[in-house]
PyMOL Python script that loads the backbone (N, CA, C, O; Angstrom):
from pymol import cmd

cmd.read_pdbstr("""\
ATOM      1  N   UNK A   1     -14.133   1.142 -26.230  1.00  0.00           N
ATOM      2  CA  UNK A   1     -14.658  -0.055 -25.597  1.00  0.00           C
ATOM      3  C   UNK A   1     -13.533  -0.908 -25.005  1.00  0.00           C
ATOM      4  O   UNK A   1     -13.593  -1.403 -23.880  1.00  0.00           O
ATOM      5  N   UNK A   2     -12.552  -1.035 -25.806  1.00  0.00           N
ATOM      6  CA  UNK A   2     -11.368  -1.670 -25.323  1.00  0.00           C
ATOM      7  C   UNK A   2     -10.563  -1.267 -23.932  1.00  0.00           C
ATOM      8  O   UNK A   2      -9.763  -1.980 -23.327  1.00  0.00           O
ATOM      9  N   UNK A   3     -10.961  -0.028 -23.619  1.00  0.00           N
ATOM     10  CA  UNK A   3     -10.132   0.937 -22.667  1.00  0.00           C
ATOM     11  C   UNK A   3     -11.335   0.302 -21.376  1.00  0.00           C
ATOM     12  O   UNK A   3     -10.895  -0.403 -20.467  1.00  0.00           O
ATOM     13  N   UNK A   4     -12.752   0.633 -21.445  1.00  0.00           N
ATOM     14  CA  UNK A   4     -13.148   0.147 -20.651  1.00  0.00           C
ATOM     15  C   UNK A   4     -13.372  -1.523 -20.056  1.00  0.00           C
ATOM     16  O   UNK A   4     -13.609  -1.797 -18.880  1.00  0.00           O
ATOM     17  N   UNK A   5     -13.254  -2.367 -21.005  1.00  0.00           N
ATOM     18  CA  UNK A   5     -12.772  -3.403 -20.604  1.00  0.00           C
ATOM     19  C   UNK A   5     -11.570  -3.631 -20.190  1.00  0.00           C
ATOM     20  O   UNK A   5     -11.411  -4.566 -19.406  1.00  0.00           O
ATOM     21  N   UNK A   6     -10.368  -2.794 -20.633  1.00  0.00           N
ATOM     22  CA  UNK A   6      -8.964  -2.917 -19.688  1.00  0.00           C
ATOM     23  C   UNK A   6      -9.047  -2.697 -18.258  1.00  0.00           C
ATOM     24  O   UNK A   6      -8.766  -3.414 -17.298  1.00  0.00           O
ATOM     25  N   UNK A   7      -9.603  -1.271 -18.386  1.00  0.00           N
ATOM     26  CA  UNK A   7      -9.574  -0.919 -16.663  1.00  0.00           C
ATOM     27  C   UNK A   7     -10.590  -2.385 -15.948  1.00  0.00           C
ATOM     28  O   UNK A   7     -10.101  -3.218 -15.186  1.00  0.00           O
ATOM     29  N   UNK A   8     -11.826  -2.392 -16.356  1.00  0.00           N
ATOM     30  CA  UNK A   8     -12.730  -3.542 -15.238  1.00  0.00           C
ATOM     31  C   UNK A   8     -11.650  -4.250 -15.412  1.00  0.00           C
ATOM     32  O   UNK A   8     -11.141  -4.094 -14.302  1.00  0.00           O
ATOM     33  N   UNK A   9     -10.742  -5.082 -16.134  1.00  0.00           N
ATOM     34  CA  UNK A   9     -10.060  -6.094 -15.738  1.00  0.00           C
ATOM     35  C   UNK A   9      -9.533  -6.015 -14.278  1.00  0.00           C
ATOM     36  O   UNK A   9      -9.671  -6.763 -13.310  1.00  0.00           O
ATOM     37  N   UNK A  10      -8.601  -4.337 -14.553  1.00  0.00           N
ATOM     38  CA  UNK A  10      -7.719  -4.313 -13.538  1.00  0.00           C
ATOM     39  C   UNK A  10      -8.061  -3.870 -12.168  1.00  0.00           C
ATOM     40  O   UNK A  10      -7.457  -3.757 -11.101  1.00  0.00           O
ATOM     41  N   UNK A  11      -9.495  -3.622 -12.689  1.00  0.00           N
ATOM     42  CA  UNK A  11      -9.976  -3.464 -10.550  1.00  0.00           C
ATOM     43  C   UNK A  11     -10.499  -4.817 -10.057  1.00  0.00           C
ATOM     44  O   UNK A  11     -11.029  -5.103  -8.984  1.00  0.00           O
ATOM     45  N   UNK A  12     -10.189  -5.630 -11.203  1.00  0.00           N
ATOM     46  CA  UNK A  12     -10.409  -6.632 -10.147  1.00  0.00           C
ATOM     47  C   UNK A  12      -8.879  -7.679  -9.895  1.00  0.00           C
ATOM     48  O   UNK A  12      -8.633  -8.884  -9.852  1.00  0.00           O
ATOM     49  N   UNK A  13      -8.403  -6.879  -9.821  1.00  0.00           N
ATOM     50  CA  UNK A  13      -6.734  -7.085  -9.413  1.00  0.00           C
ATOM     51  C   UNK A  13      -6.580  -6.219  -8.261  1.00  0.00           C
ATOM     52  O   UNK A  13      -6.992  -5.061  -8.204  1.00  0.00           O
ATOM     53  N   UNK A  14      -5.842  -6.968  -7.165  1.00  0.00           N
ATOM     54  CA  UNK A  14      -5.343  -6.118  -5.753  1.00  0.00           C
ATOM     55  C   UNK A  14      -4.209  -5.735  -5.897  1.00  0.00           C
ATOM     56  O   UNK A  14      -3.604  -5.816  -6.966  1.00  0.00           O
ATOM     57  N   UNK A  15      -3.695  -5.205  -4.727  1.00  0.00           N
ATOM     58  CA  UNK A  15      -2.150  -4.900  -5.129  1.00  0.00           C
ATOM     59  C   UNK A  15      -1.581  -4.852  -3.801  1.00  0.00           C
ATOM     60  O   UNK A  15      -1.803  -4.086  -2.863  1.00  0.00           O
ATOM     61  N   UNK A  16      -0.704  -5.956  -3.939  1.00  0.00           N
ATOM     62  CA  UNK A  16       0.054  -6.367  -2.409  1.00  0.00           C
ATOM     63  C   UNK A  16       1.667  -6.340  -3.048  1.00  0.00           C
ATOM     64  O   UNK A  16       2.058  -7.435  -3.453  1.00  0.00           O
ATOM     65  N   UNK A  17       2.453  -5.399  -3.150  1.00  0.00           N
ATOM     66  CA  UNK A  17       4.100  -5.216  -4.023  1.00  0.00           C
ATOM     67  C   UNK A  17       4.658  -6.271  -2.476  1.00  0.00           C
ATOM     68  O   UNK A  17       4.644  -6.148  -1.252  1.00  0.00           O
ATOM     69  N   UNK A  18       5.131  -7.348  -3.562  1.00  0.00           N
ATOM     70  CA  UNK A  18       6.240  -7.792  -2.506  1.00  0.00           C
ATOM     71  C   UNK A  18       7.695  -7.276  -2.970  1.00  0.00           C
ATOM     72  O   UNK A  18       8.494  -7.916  -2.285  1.00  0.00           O
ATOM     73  N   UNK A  19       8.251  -6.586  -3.648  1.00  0.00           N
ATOM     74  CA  UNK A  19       9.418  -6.416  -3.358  1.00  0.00           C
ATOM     75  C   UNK A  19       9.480  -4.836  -3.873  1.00  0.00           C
ATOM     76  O   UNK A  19       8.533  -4.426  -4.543  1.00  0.00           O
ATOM     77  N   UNK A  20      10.422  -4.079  -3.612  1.00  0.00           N
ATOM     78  CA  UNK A  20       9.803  -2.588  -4.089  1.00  0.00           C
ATOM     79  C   UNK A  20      10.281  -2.163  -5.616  1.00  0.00           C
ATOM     80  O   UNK A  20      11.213  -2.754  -6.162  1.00  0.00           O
ATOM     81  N   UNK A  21       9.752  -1.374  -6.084  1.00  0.00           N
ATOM     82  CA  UNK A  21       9.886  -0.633  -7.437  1.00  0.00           C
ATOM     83  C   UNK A  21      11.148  -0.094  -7.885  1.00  0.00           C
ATOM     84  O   UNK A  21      11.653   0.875  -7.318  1.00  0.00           O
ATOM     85  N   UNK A  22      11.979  -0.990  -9.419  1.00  0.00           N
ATOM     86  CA  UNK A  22      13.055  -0.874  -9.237  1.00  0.00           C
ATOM     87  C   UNK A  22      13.235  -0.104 -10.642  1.00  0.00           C
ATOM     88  O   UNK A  22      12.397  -0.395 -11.495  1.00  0.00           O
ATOM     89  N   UNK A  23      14.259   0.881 -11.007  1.00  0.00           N
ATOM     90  CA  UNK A  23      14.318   1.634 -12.748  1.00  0.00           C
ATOM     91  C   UNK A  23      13.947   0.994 -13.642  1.00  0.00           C
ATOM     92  O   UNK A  23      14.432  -0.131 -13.523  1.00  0.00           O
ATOM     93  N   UNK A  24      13.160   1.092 -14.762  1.00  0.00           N
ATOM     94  CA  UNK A  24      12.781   0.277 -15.799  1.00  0.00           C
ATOM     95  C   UNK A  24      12.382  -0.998 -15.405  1.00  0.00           C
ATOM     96  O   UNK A  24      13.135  -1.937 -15.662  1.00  0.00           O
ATOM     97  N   UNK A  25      11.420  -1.179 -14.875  1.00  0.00           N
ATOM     98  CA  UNK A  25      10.665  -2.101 -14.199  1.00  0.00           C
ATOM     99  C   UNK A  25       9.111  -2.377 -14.259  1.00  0.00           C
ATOM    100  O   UNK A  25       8.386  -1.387 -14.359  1.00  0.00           O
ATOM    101  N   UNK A  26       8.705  -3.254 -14.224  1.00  0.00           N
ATOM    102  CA  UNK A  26       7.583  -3.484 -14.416  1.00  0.00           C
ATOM    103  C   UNK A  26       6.482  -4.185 -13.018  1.00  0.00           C
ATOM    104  O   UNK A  26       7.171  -4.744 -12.165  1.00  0.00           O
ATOM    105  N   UNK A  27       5.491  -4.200 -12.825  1.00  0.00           N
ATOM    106  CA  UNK A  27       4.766  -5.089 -12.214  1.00  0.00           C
ATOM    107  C   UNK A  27       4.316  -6.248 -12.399  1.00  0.00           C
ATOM    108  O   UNK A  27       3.515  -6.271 -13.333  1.00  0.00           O
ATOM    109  N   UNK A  28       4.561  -7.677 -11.686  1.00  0.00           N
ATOM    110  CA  UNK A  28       4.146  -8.832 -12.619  1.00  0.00           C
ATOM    111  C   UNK A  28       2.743  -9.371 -11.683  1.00  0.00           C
ATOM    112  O   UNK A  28       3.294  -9.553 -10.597  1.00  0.00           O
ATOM    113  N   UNK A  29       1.678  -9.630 -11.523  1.00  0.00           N
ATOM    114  CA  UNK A  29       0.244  -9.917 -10.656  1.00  0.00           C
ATOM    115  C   UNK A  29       1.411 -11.242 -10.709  1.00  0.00           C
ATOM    116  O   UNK A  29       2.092 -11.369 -11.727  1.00  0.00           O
ATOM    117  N   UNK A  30       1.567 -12.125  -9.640  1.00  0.00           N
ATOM    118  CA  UNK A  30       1.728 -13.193 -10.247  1.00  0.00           C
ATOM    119  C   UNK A  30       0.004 -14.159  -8.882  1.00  0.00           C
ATOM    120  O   UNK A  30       0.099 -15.246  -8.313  1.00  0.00           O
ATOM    121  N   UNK A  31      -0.969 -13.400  -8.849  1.00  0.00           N
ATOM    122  CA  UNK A  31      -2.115 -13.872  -8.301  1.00  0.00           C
ATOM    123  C   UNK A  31      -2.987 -12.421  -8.327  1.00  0.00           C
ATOM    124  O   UNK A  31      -2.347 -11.371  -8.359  1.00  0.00           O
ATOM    125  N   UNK A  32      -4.110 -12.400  -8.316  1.00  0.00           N
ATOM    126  CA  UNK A  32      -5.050 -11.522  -8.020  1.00  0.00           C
ATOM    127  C   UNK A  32      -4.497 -10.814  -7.139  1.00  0.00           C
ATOM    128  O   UNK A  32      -5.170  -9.788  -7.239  1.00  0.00           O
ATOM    129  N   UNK A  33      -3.738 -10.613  -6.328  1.00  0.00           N
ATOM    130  CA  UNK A  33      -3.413  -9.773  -5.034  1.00  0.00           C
ATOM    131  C   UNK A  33      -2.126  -9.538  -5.428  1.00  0.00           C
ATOM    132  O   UNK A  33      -2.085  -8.634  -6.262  1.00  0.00           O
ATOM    133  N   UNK A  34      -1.161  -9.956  -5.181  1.00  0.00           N
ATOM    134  CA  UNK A  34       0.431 -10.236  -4.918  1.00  0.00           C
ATOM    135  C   UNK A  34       0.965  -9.691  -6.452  1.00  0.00           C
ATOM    136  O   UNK A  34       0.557 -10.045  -7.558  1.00  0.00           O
ATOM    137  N   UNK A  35       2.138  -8.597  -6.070  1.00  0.00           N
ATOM    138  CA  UNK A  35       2.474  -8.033  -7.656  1.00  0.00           C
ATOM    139  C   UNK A  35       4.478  -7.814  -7.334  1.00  0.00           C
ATOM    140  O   UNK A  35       4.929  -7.046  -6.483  1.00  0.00           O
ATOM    141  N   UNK A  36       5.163  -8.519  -8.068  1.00  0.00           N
ATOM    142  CA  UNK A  36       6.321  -8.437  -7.715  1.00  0.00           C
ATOM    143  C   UNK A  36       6.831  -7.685  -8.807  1.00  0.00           C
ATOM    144  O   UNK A  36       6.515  -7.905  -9.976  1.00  0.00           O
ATOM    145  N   UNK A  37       7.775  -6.619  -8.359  1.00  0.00           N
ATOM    146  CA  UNK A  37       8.549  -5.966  -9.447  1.00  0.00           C
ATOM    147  C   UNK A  37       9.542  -6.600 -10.536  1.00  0.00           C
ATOM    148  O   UNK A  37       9.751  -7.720 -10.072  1.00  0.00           O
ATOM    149  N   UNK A  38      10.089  -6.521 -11.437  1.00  0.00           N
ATOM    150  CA  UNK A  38      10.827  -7.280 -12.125  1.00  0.00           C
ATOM    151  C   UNK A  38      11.140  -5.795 -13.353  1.00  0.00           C
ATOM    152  O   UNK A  38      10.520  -4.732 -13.400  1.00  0.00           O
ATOM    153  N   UNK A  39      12.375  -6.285 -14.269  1.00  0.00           N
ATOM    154  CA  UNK A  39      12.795  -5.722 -15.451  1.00  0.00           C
ATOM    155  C   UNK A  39      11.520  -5.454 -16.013  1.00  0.00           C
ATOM    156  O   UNK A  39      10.569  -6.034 -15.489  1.00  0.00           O
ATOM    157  N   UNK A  40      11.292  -4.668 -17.008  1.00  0.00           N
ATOM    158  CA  UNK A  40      10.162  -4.476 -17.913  1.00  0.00           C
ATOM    159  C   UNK A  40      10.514  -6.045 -19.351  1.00  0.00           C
ATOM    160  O   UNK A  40       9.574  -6.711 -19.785  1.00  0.00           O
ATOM    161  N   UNK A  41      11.979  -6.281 -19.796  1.00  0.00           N
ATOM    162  CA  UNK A  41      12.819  -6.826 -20.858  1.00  0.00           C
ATOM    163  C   UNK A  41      12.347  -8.161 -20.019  1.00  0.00           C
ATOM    164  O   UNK A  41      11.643  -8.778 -20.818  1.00  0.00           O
ATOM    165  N   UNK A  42      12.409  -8.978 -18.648  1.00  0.00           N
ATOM    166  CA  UNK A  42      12.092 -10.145 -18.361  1.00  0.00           C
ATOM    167  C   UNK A  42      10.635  -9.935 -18.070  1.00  0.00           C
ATOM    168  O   UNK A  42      10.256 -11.062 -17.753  1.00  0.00           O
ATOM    169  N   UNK A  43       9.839  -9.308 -18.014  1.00  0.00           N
ATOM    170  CA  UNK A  43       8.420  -9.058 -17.687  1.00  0.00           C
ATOM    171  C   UNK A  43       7.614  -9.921 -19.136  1.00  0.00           C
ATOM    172  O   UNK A  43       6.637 -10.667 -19.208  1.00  0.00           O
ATOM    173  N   UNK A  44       8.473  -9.437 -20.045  1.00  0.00           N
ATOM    174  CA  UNK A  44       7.738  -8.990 -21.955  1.00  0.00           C
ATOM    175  C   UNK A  44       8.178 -10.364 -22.105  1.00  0.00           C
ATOM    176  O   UNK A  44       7.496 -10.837 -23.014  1.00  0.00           O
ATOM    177  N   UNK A  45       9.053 -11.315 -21.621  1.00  0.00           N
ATOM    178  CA  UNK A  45      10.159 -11.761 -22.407  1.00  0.00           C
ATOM    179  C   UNK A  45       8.764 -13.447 -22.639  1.00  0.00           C
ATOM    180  O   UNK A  45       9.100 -14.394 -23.349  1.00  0.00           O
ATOM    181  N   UNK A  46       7.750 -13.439 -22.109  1.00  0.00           N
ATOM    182  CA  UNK A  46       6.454 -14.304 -22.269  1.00  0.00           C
ATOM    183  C   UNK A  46       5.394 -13.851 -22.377  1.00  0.00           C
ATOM    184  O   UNK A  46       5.125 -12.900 -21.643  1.00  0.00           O
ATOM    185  N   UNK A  47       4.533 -14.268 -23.179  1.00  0.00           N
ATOM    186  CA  UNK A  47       3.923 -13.595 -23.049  1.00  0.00           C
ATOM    187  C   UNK A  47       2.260 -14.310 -22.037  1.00  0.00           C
ATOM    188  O   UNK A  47       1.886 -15.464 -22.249  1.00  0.00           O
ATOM    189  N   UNK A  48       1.796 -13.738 -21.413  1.00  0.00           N
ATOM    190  CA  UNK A  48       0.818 -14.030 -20.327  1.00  0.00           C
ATOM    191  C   UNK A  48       0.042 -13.432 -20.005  1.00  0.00           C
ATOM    192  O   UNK A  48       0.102 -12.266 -20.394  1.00  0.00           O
ATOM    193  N   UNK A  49      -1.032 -13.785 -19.206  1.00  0.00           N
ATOM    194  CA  UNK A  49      -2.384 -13.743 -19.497  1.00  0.00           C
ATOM    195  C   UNK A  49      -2.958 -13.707 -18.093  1.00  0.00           C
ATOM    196  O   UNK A  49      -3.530 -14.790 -17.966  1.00  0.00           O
ATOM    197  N   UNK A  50      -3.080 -13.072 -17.078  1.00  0.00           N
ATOM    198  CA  UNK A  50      -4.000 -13.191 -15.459  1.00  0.00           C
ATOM    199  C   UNK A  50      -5.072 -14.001 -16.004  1.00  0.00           C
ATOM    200  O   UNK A  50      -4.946 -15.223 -15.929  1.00  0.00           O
ATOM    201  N   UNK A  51      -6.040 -13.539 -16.506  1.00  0.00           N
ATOM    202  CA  UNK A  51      -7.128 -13.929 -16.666  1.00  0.00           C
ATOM    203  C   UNK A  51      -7.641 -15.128 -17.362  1.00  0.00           C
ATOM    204  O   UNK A  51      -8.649 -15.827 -17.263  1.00  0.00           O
ATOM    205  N   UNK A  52      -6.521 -15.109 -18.143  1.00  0.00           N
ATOM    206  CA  UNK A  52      -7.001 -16.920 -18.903  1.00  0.00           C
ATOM    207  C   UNK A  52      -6.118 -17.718 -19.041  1.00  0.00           C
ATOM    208  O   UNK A  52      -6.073 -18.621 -19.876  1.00  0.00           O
ATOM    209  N   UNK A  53      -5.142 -17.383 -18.025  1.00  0.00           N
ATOM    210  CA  UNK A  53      -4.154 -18.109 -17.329  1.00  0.00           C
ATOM    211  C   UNK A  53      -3.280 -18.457 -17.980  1.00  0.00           C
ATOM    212  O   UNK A  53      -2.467 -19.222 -17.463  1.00  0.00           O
ATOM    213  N   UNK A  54      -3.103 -18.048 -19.326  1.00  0.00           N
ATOM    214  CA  UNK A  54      -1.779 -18.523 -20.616  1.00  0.00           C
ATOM    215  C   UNK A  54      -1.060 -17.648 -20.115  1.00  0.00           C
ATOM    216  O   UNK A  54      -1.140 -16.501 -19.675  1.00  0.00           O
ATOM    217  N   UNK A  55       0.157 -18.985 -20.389  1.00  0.00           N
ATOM    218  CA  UNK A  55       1.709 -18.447 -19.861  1.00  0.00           C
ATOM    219  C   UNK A  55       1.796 -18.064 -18.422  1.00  0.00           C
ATOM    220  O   UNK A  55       2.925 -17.773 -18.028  1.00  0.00           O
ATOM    221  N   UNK A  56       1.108 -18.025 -17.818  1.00  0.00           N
ATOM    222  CA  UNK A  56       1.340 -17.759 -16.308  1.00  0.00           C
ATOM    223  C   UNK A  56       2.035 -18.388 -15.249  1.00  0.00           C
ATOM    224  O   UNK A  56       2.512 -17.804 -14.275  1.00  0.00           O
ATOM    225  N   UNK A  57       2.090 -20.181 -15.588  1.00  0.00           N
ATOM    226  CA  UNK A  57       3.000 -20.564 -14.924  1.00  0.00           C
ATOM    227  C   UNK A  57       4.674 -20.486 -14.853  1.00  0.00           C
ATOM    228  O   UNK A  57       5.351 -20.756 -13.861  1.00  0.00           O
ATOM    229  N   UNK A  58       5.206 -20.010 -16.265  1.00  0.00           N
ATOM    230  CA  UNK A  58       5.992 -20.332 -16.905  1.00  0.00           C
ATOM    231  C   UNK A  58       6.696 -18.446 -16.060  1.00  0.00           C
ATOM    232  O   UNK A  58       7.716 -18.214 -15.413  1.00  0.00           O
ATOM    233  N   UNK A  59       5.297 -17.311 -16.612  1.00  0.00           N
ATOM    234  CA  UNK A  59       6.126 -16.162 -15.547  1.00  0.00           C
ATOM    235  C   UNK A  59       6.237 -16.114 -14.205  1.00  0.00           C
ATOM    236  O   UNK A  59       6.979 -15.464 -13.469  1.00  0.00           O
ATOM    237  N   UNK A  60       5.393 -16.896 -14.000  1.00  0.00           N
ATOM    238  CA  UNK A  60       5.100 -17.128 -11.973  1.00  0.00           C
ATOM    239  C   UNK A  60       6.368 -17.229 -11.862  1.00  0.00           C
ATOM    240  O   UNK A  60       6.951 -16.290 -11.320  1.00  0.00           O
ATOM    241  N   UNK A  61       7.260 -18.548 -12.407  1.00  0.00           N
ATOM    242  CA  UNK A  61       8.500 -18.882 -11.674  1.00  0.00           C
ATOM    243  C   UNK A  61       9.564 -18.106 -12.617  1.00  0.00           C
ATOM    244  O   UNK A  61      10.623 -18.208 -11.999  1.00  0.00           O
ATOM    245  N   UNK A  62       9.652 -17.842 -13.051  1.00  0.00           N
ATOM    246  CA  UNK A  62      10.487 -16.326 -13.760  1.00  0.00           C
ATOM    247  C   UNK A  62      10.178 -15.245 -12.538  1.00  0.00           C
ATOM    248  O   UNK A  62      11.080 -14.842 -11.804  1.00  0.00           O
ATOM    249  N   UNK A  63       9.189 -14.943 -12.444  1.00  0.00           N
ATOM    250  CA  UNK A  63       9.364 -13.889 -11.209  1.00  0.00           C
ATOM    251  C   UNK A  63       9.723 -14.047  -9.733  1.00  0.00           C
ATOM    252  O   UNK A  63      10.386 -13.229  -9.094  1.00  0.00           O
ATOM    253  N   UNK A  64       9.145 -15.338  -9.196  1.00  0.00           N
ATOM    254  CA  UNK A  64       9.515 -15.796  -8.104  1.00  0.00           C
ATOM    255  C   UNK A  64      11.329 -15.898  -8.291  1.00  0.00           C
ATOM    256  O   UNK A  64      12.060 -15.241  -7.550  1.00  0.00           O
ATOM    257  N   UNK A  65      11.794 -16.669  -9.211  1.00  0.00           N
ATOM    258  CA  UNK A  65      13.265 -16.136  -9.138  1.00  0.00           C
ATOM    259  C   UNK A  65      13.679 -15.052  -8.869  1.00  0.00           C
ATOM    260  O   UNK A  65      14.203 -14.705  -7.810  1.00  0.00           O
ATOM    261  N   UNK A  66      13.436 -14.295 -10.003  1.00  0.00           N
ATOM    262  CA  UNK A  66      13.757 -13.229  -9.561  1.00  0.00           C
ATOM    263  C   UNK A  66      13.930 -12.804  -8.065  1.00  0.00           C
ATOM    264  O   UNK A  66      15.014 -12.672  -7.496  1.00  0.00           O
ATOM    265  N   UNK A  67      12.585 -12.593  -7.471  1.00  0.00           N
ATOM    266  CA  UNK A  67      12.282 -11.858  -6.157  1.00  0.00           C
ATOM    267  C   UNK A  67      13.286 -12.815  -5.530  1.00  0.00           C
ATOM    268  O   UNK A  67      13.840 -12.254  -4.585  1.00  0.00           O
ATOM    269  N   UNK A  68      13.700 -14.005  -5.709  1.00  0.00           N
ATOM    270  CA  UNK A  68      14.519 -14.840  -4.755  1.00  0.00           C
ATOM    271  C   UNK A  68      15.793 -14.709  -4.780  1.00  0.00           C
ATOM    272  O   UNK A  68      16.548 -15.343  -4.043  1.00  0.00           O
ATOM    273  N   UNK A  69      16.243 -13.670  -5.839  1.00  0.00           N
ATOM    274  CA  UNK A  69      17.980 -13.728  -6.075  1.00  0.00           C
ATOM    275  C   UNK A  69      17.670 -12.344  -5.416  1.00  0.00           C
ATOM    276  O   UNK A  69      18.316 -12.214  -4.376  1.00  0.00           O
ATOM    277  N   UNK A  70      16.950 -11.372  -5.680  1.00  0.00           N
ATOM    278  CA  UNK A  70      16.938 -10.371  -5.168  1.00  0.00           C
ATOM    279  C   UNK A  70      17.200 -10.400  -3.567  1.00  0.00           C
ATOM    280  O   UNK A  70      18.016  -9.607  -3.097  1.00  0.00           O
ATOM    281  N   UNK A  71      16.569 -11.235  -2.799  1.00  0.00           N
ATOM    282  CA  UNK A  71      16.651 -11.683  -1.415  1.00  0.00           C
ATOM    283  C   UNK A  71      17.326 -12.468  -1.050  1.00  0.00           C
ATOM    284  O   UNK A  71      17.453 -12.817   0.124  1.00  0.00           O
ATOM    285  N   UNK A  72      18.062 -13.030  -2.284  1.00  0.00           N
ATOM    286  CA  UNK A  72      19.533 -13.605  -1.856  1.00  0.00           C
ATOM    287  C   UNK A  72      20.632 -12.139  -1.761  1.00  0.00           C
ATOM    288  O   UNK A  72      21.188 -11.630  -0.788  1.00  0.00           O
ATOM    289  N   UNK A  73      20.633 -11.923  -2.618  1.00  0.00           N
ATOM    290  CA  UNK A  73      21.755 -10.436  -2.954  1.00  0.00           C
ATOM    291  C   UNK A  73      21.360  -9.342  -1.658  1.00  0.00           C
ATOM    292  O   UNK A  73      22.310  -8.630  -1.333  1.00  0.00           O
ATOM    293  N   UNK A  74      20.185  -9.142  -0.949  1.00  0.00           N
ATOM    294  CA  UNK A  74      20.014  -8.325  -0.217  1.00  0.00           C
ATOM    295  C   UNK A  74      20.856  -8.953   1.103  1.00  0.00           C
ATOM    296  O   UNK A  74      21.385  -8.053   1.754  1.00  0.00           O
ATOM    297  N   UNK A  75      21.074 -10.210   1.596  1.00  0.00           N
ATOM    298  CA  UNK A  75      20.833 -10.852   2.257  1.00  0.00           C
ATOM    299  C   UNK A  75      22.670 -11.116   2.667  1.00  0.00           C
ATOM    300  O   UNK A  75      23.207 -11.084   3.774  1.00  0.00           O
ATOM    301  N   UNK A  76      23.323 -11.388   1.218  1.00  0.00           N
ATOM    302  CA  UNK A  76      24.575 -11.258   1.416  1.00  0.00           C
ATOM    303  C   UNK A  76      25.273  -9.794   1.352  1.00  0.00           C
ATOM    304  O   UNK A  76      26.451  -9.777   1.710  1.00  0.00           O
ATOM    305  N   UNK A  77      24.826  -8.834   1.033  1.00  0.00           N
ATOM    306  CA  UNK A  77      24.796  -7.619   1.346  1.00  0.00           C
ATOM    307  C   UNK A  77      25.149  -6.908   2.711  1.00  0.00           C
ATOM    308  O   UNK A  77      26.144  -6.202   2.874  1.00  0.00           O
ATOM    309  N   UNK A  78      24.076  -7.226   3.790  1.00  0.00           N
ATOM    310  CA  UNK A  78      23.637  -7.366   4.428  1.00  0.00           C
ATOM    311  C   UNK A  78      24.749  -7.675   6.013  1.00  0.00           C
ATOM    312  O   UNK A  78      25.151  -6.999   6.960  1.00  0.00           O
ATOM    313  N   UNK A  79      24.884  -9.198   5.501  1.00  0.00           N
ATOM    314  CA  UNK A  79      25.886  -9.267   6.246  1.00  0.00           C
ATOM    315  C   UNK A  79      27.274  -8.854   5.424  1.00  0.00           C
ATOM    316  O   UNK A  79      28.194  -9.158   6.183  1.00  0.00           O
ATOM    317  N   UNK A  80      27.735  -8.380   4.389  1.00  0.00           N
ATOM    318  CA  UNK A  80      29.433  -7.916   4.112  1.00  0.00           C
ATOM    319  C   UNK A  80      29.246  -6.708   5.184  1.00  0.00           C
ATOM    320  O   UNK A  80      30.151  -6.532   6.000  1.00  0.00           O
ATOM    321  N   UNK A  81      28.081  -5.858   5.205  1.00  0.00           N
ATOM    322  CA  UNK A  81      27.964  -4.849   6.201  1.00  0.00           C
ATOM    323  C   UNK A  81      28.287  -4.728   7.243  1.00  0.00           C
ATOM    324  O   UNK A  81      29.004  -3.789   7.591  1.00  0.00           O
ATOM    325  N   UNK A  82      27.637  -6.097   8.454  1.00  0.00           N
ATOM    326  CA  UNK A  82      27.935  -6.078   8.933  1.00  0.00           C
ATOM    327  C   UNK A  82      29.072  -6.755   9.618  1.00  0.00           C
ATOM    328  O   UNK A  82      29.325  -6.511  10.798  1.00  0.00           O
ATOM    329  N   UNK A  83      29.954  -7.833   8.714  1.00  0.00           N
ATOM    330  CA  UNK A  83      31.325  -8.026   9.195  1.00  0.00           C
ATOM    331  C   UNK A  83      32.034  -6.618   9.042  1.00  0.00           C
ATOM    332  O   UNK A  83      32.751  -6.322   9.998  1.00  0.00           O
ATOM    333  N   UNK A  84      31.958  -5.651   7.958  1.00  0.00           N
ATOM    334  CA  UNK A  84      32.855  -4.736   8.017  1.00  0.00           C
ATOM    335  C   UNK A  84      32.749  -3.875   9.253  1.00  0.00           C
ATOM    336  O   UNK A  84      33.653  -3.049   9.374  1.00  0.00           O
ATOM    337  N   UNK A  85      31.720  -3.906  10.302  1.00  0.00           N
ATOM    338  CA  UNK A  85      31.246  -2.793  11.399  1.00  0.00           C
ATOM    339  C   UNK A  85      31.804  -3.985  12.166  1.00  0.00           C
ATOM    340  O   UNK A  85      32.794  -3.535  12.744  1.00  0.00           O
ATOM    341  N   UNK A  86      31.692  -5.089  12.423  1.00  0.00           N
ATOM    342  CA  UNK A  86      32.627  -5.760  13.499  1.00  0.00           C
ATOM    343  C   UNK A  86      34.263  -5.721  13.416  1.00  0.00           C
ATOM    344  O   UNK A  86      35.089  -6.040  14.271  1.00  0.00           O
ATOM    345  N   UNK A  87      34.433  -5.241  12.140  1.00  0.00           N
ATOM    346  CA  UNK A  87      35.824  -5.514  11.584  1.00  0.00           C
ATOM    347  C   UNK A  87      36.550  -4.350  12.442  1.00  0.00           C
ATOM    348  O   UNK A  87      37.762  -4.165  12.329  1.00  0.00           O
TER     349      UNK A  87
END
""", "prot")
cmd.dss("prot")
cmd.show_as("cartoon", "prot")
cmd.util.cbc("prot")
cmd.orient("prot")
């Protein structure tokens, strides 16, 4: 019974990955649609709830960091690249 109440949960979850799938990683919903990758160790590290909304604000912005250093680090990356091809 438990198994079938897991899955209905999760079809009614979409899946829009904003950032892509990284080793030992997890998926975080941080909305019905929108699912950002993160560590599995910062995923666990609260515990939270889609559906009855405990702890969710607290991982929302735990993950939104995340995805935001990630797109910082891509970003300075990015350009060391390309000064070294002008270099």
């Amino acid at each position: 019974m438990a198994d079938a109440r897991t899955r209905a949960k999760r079809r009614t979850l979409g899946f829009n990955p904003l950032n892509s799938p990284l080793l030992g990683c997890e998926g975080h919903h941080v909305n019905r649609f929108d699912v950002i990758y993160m560590p599995t160790k910062l995923h666990q590290s609260i515990h939270h709830n889609q559906h009855t909304g405990r702890g969710m604000a607290q991982m929302n912005a735990i993950a939104y960091n995340f995805l935001f250093k990630q797109e910082v680090e891509a970003a300075i990356a990015a350009k060391e690249i390309q000064n070294v091809n002008c270099a």
